[in-house]
C-alpha positions as CSV (number, residue, x, y, z in Angstrom):
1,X,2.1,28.7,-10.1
2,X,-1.0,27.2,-10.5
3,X,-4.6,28.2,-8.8
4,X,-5.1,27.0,-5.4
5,X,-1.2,25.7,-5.7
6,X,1.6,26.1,-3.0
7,X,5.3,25.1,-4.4
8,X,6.0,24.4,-1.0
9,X,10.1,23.6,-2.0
10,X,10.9,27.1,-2.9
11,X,9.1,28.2,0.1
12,X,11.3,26.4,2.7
13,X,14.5,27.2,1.2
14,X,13.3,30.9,1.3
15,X,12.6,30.1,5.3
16,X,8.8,30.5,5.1
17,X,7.5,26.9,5.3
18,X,5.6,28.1,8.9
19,X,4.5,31.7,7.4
20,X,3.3,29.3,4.2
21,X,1.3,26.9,6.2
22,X,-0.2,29.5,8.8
23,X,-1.9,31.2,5.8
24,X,-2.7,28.4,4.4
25,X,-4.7,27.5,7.0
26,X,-5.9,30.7,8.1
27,X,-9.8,30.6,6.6
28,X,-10.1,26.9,8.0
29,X,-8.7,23.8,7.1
30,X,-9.8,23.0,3.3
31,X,-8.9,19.5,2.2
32,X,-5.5,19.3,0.4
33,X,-3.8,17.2,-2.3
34,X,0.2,16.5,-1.8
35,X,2.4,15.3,-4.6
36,X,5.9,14.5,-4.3
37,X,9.0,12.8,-6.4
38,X,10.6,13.9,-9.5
39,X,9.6,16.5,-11.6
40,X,6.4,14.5,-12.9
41,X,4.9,15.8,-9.7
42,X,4.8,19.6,-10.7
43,X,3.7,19.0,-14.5
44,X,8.3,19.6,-15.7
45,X,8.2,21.2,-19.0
46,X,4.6,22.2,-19.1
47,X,2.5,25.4,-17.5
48,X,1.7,24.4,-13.9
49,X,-1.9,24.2,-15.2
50,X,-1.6,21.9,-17.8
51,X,0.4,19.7,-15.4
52,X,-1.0,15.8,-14.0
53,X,-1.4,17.1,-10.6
54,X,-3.0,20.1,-11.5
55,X,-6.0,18.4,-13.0
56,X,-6.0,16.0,-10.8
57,X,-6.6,18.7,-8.1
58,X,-9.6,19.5,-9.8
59,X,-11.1,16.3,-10.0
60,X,-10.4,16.1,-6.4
61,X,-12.5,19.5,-6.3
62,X,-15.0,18.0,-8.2
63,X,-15.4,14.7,-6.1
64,X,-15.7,16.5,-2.7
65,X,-17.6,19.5,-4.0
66,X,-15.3,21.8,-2.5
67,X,-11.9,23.6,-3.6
68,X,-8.8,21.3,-2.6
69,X,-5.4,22.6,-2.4
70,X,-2.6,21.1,-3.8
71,X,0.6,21.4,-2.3
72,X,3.9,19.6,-4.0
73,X,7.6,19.2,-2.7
74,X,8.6,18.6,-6.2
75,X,10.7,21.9,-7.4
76,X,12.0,20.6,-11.1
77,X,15.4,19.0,-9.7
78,X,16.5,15.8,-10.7
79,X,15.8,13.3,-8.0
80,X,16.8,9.7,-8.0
81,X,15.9,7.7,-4.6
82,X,18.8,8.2,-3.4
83,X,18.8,12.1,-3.6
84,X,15.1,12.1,-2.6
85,X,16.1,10.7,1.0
86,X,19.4,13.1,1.1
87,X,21.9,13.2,3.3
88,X,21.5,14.0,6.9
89,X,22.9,17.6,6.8
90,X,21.6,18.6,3.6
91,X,18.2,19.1,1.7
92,X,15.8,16.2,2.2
93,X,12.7,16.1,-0.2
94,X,11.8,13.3,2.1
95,X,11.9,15.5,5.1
96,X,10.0,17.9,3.7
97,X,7.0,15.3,2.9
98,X,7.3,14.2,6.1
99,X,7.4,17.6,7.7
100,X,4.5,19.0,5.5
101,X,2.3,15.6,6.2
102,X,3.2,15.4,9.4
103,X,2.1,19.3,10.1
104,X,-1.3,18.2,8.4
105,X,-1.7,15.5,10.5
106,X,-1.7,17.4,13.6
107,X,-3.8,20.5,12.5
108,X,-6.7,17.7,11.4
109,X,-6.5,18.5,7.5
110,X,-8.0,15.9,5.2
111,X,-5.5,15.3,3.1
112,X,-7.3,13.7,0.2
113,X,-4.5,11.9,-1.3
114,X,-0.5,11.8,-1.9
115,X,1.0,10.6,-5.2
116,X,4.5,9.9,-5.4
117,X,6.7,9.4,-8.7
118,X,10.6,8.2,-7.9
119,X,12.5,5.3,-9.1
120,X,12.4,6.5,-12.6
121,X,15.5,8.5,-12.9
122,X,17.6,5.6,-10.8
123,X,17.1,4.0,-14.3
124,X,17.9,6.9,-16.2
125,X,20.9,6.6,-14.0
126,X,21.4,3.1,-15.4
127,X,21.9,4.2,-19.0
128,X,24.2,6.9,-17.9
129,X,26.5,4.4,-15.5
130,X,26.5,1.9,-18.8
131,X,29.8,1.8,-20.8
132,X,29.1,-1.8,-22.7
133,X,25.8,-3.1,-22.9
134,X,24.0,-4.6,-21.6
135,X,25.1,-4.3,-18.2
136,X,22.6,-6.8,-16.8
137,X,24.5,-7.2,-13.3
138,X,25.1,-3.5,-13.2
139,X,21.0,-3.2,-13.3
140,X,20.1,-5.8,-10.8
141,X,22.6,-4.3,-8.5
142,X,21.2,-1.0,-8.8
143,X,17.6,-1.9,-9.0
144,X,18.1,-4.1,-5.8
145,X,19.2,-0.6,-4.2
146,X,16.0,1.5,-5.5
147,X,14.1,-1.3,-3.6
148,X,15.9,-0.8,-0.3
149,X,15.6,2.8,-0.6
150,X,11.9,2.6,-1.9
151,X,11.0,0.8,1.2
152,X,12.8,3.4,3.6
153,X,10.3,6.3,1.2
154,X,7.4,4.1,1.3
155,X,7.4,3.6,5.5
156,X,8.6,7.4,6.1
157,X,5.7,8.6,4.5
158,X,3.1,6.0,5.5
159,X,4.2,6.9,9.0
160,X,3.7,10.8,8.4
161,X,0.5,11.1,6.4
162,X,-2.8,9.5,8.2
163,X,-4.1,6.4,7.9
164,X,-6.6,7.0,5.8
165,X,-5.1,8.9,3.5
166,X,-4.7,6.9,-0.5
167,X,-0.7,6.6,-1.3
168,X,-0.7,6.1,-5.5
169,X,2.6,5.3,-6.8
170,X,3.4,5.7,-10.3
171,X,4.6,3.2,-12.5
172,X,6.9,4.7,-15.4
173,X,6.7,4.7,-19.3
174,X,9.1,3.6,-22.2
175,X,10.2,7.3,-23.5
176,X,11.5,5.6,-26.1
177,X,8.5,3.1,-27.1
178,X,7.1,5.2,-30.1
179,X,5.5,2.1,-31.8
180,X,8.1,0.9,-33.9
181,X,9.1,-2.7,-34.9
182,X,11.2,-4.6,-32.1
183,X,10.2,-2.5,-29.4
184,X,8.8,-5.6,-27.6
185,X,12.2,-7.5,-27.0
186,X,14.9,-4.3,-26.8
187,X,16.9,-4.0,-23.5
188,X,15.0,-0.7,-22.8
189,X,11.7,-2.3,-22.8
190,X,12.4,-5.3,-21.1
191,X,14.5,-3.0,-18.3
192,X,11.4,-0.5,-18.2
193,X,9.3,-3.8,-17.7
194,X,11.7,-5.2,-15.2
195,X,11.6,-1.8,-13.0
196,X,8.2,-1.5,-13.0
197,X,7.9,-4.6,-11.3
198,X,10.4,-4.0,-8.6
199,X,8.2,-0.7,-8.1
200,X,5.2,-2.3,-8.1
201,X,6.1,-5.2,-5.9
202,X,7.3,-3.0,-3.0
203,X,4.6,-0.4,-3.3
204,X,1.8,-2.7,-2.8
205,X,3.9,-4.1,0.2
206,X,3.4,-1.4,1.9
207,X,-0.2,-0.7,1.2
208,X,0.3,1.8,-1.7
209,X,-2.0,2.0,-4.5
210,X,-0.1,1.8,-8.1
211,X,-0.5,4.2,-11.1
212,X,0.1,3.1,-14.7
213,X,1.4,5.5,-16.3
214,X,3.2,2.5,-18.5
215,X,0.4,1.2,-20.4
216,X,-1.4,4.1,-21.9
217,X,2.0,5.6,-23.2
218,X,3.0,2.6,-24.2
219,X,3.5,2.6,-28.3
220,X,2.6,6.4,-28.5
221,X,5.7,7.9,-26.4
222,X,6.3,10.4,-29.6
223,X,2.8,11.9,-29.0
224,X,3.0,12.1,-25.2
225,X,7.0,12.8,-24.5
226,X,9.2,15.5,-25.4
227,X,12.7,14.7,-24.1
228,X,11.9,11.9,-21.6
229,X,9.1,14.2,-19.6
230,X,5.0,14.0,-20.3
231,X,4.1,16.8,-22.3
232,X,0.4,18.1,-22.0
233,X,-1.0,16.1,-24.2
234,X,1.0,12.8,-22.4
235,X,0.4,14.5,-18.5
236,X,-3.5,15.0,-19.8
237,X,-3.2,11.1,-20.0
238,X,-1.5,10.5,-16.7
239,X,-4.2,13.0,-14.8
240,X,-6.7,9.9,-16.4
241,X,-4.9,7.4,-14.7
242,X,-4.8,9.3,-11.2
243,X,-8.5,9.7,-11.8
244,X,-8.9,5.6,-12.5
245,X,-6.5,4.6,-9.4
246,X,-8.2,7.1,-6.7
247,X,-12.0,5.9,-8.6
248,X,-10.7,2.1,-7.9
249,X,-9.4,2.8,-4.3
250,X,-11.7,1.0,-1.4
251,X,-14.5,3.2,0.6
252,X,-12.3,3.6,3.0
253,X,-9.6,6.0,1.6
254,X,-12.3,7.8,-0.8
């Protein structure tokens, strides 16, 4: 676990969410940093350290001149939209967020910002659920449904986390897009391109700020991507782009 890190995830399915929180916030408030969504959040298949979020904490640190804590409901699982809002009698990583922004809220913590990656394996999913390419209606239908359940995520947590607190949604990356010839017009590009823009459109309508993490891997996914995950060269890259979307956010949310 990384410095100035809480996994909050394991902590509430070991019952301790409240212990967590109360000595969290037992030498004041500090200013936090929440991440949440698939395993991008926590840095997957890298040292917490090394991870996107983890620098980006320290940026955070940097910009405010004073340590900020990050805090992540991401635990490693594999999340698809659907999964991420659960069911209503079992585990909710949606929940959580809400619960853990929520809790913030109340006990006047600055939460300096919340970034959220999801979407990504619902087109994973899309590969998996295709028996004959190129099962175009089979990935309208299902992108249509990451875009009803993207705007159920995007209002829970804008409803939970204060006002003034940035939302920066990531955009996702061609894990396949390693610079080769015909990269430009395969079904894998153009469906990467396609769900970006369903992500994109429904973020930014309701008030989230997006994250490329599309363009800068885009041609070099053999340097930055070991089995579909950023590795720590590729999550060094992403940490760049959380740095560019929070520099680019108005006054108001900086």
């Amino acid at each position: 676990m990384a410095a100035a890190s809480i996994t909050v995830g394991a902590l509430v399915v070991a019952g301790l969410f409240a212990v967590a929180l109360t000595a969290a916030f037992r030498d004041g408030p500090a200013p936090v940093y929440v991440s949440i969504g698939d395993g991008t959040q926590m840095g997957f298949g890298v040292a917490p350290e090394a991870g996107a979020s983890s620098l980006f904490r320290r940026y955070l640190s940097d910009q405010l001149n004073e340590p900020v804590k990050w805090w992540t409901t991401a635990d490693g699982n594999y999340y698809t939209t659907e999964t991420f809002i659960g069911s209503a009698s079992g585990r909710s990583q949606l929940r959580l967020a809400e619960a853990l922004l929520q809790r913030f809220d109340e006990d006047g913590v600055d939460v300096a910002a919340v970034t959220l990656s999801i979407g990504g394996n619902d087109l994973v999913e899309v590969g998996n659920q295709c028996g004959a390419p190129p099962c175009a209606e089979l990935y309208r239908q299902m992108r249509d449904d990451m875009v009803e359940r993207l705007d159920v995520i995007y209002a829970r947590i804008n409803e939970a986390k204060d006002d003034g607190t940035p939302l920066l949604v990531l955009l996702y990356y061609n894990a396949s897009d390693c610079g080769q010839a015909g990269v430009d017009t395969s079904p894998t590009e153009l469906g990467v391109i396609g769900w970006n823009a369903a992500i994109r459109e429904t973020a930014e309508r309701h008030g989230a700020f997006v994250v490329d993490a599309y363009t800068p891997v885009r041609g070099k996914a053999c340097d930055y991507v070991t089995n579909l995950d950023l590795n720590e060269e590729g999550n060094k890259v992403l940490a760049e782009q959380y740095l560019r979307a929070y520099e680019a956010l108005p006054d108001e949310y900086r």
